[in-house]
N, C-alpha and C positions, 0 to 999 in steps of 0.2 A: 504494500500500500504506500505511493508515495504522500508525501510528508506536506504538500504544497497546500497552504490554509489550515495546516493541520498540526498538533503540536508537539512540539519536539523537546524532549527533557535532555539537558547538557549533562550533567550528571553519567544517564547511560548513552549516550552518545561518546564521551570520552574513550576513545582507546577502538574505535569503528574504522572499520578499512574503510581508505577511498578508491574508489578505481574510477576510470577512464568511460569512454562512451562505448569503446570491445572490449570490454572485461578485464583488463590490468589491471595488478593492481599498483595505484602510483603513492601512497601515502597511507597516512593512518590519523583521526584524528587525536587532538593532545588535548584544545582548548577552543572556545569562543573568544571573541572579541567585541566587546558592546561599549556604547558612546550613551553616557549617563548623562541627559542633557536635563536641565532647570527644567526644565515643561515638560509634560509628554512623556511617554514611556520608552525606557533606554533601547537604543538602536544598536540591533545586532547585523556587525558589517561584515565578516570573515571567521573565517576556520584556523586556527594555527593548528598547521597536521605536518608531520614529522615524515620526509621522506628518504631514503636509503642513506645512509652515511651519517646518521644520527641528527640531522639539519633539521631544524624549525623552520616552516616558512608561510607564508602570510595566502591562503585562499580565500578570495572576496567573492561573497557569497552567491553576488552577481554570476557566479562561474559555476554556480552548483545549479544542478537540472534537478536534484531529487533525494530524498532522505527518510532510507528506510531500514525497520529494523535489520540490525547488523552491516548497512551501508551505505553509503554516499558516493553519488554518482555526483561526476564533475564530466566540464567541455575535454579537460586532460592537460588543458593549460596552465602550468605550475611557472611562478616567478620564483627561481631559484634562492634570490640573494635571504640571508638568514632571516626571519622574522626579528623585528624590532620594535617593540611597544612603545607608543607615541604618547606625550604626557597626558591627551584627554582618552585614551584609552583603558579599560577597565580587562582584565580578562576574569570570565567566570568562574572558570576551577580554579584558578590562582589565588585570585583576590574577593569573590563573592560569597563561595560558597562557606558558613560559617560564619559570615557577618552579622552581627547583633543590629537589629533592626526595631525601631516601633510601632505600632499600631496605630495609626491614625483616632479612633475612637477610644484611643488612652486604655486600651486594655490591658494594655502592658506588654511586653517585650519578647521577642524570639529571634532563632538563628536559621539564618536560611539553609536548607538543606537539598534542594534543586531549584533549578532554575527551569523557565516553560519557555521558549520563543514561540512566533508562529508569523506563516509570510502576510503580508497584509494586502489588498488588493492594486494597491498601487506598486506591489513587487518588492517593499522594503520589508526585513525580516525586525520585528521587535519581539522585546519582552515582555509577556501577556500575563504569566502567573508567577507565582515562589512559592515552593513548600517550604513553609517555617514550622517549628520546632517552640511551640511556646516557651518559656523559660516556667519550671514549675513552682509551686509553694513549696514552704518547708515543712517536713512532717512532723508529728507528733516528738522522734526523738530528734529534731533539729537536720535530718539530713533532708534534701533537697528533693524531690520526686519528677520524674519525667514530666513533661510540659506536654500535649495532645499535639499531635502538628495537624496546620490546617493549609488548605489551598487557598490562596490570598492574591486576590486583583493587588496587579502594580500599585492605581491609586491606593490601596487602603494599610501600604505601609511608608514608613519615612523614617531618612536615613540609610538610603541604600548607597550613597555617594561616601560612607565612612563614617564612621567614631575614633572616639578616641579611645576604647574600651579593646584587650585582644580579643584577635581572633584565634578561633581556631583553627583544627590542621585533620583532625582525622579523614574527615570525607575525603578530602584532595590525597593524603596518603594511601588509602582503602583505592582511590581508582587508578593510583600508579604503582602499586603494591609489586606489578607484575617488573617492574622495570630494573634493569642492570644501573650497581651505582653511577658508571659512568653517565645514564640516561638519566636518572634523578638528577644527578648535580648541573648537566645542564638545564632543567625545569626548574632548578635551586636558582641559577646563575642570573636568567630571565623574569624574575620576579621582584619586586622592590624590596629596597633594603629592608624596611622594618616588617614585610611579609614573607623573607626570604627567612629574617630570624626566627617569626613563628612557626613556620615546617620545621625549619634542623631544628628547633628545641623541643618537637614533638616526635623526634624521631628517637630511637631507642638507638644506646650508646654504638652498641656493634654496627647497626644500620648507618649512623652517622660516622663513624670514624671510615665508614670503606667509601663514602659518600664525599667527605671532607678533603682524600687522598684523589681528589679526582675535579676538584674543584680550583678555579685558580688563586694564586694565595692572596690579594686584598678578602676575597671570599672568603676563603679559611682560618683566617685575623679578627673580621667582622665577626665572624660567628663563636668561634671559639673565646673571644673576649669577649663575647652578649653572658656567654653560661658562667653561672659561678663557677667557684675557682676548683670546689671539688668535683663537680662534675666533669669538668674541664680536662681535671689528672684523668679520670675514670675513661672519658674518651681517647686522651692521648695513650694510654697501655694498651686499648681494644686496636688501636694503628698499627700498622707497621715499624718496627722502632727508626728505622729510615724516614720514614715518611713523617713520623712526630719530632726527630730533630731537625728534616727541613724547616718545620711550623713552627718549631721554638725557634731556630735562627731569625725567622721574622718577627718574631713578638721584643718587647722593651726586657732588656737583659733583668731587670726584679721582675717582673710577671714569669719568666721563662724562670726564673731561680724558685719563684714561691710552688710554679706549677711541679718542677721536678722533685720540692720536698715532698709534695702531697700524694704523689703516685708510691706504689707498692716498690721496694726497696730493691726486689727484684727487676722488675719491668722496668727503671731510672737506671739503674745499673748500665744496661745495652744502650741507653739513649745517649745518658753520661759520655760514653767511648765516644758514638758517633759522633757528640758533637766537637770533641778535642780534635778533630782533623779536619781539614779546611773543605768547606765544601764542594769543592767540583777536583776533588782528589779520588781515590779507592774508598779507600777509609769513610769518607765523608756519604757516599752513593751506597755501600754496600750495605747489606741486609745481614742482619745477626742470624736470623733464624730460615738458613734454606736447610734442606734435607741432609742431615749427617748422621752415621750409622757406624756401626764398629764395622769390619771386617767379617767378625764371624757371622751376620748375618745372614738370612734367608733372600733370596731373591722371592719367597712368596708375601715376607713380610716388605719388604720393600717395594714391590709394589703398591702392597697397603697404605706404608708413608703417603708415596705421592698420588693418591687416588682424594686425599686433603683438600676440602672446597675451596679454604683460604690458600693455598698455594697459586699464583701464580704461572702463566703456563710454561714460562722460562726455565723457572725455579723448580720446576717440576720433571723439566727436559733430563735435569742431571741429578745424582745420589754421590755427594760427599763421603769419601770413607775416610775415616781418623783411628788414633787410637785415642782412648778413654783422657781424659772427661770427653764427651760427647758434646758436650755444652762451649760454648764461645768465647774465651780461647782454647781453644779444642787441646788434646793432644797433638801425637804429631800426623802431621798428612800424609795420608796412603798414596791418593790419587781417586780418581771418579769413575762412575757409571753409567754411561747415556741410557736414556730410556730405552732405545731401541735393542741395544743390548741386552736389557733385562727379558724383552721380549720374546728372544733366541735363546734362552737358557732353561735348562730343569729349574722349575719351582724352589727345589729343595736344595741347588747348588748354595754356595754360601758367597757372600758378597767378595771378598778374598780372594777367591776363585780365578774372579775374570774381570780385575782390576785393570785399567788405564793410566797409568803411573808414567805416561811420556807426556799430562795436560800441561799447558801453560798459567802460569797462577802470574797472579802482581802482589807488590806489595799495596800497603796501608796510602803509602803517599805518591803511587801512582798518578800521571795525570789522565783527566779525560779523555785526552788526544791517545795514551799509548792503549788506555783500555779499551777503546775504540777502533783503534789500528790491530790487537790483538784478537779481539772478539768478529773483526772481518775477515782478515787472516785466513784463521782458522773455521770458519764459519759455525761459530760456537753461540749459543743462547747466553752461557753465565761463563762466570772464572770465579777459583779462589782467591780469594785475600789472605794472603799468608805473612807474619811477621820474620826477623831472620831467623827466630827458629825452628822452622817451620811447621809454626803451629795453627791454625786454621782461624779468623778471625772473623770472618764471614766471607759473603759471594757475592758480586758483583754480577745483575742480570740485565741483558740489553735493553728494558724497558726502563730502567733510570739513567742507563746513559743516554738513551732516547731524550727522556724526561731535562738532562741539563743541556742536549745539542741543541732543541728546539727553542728560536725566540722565546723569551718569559711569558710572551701570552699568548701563544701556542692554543691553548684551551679557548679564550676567546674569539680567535679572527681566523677565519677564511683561509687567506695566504694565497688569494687567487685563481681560487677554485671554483669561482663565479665566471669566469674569464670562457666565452666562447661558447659559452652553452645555450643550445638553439633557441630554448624557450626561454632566455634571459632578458627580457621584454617587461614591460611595466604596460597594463592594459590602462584605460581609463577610469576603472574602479580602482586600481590600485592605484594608481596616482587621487584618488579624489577618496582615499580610505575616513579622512574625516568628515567630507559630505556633508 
């Protein structure tokens, strides 16, 4: 059934493939975009729907033929350049859903929990309803009781333009649930600063710290200095300990000293190291904790190791082998195990067995340039960082030498990947998006 005068909830519209007028599929949608105007009910202009390469980009609704459960049909005409939210613009999963609103009839107060558009005869799509979430009384022993939500004509609430009151974050988290951190953190990136703080501070520690590692660092500064200072340690141990002395080297040297008292004695221990080496060294890039194994090991339990959600696919590629301690500064180093290796052996050989002991390792104060030059070489995912005695310090894996070749805002900008592409055209809707 198409959607045309018909009403369409943003809410389950979120997360809805687009395809084409032959059935491609070209996008997927992320969000709305509506224009909250003083009179009249807010005007919905576009789609921000997320096409292959993880790109946000701006579909003006102008372009939509049709919208129906599980799809939106479009002309096929996609304007590549990244979506950009323009100051009179609102997005609805971003910034609407969960906003505290009032009652026109002073009934008191509720949070919207969907949003209704519908097309209007003259072909402009607006905002027709809101499912609000009364805000409840309080019970008998003081707690708070569910609110009845109701279907509420635009006119008959006010305040949809903002307060000053938080908002919340579940609803918009519950419809991006399904998304890789790197995909949150651009949804994080795209949002305004004091709404970007209310998602990361609804977000549970592990969910944000893989989220934060992915984010670009005024981002991960802004946030991590919103949370107080013990939740703050709490997040920095759930990171990578590479990735949480990047974010300390950005923070004010007493914020970065208070946070490292407050963290687990353990967990500041590996941070401690990394950050005494300068940071675009070995030392500085390299990860405490990649897969290290004694020798005697199983190639059926080493498997197991790197079979680890949190491992990384680098860090995963290769199996350190040491002698005892196991832990970081290891013993002395054996040499490694490529995964494919592992692949070609009896389960129950021992790691010993079918050792690599001709790998290239660097030290601690390696520069970028040679672990780079070494890691092409050889056509290698990680290397050890090994001190002179050759005891095992950590791993250095291609995606953070990635992480310091690429310009600082890297995670930000294009780099030109706009450049040539056939539908890189700006129709009359999209030039006229404020309307």
């Amino acid at each position: 059934m198409s959607s045309i005068g018909n009403r369409v909830f943003v809410a389950r519209l979120a997360g809805t493939k687009v395809f084409d007028p032959i059935g491609d599929q070209v996008a997927r949608v992320r969000d709305v975009v509506v224009l909250i105007r003083a009179a009249g009910a807010p005007r919905a202009v576009g789609l921000v729907v997320e096409v292959p390469g993880r790109r946000r980009v701006f579909l003006p609704l102008t372009r939509v033929t049709s919208i129906d459960p599980g799809q939106v049909i479009s002309t096929g005409l996609l304007n590549v350049r990244r979506f950009e939210q323009r100051p009179a613009e609102t997005l609805v999963m971003g910034e609407l859903l969960e906003r505290t609103v009032e009652f026109v009839d002073a009934s008191g107060r509720g949070t919207i929990e969907d949003v209704a558009i519908e097309k209007q005869r003259n072909g402009d799509w607006e905002v027709s309803k809101l499912y609000v979430r009364r805000v409840g009384d309080k019970g008998t022993l003081g707690l708070r009781r569910r609110g009845d939500a109701v279907m509420a004509d635009i006119n008959e609430v006010m305040g949809l333009a903002g307060s000053g009151d938080a908002q919340g974050a579940a609803l918009l988290l519950a419809a991006y649930e399904e998304l890789k951190p790197a995909d949150l953190a651009d949804v994080l990136h795209e949002l305004g600063d004091v709404r970007r703080l209310e998602v990361a501070s609804a977000l549970d520690n592990d969910r944000l710290a893989d989220v934060l590692e992915e984010l670009p660092e005024d981002d991960q500064v802004g946030i991590l200095s919103h949370l107080d200072s013990g939740r703050a340690a709490d997040v920095l141990e759930a990171m990578q300990p590479d990735d949480a002395a990047d974010l300390l080297h950005e923070l004010p040297e007493a914020q970065a000293a208070t946070l490292l008292a407050l963290m687990e004695p353990d967990e500041a221990k590996d941070v401690r190291r990394l950050l005494a080496y300068e940071e675009r060294t070995a030392g500085g890039m390299m990860t405490t904790e990649p897969v290290i194994l004694g020798p005697e090991t199983s190639i059926a339990t080493a498997l197991a190791h790197i079979r680890r959600a949190d491992l990384s696919p680098a860090l995963a590629s290769m199996i350190f082998v040491v002698r005892p301690p196991l832990e970081t500064p290891t013993g002395r180093f054996l040499g490694v195990i490529h995964f494919q290796k592992l692949l070609r052996e009896p389960p129950h050989e021992s790691l010993g067995a079918i050792l690599d002991n001709d790998i290239e390792a660097v030290s601690p104060d390696a520069t970028l340039a040679q672990v780079a030059r070494l890691l092409a070489t050889y056509n290698l995912l990680a290397l050890p960082v090994l001190n002179p005695e050759r005891r095992m310090l950590g791993a250095i894996s291609i995606d953070d030498v990635l992480d310091h070749m690429l310009p600082d805002d890297w995670r930000e900008s294009d780099h030109g990947t706009d450049q040539g592409h056939p539908d890189d055209t700006k129709s009359p809707a999209e030039e006229d998006r404020h309307g």
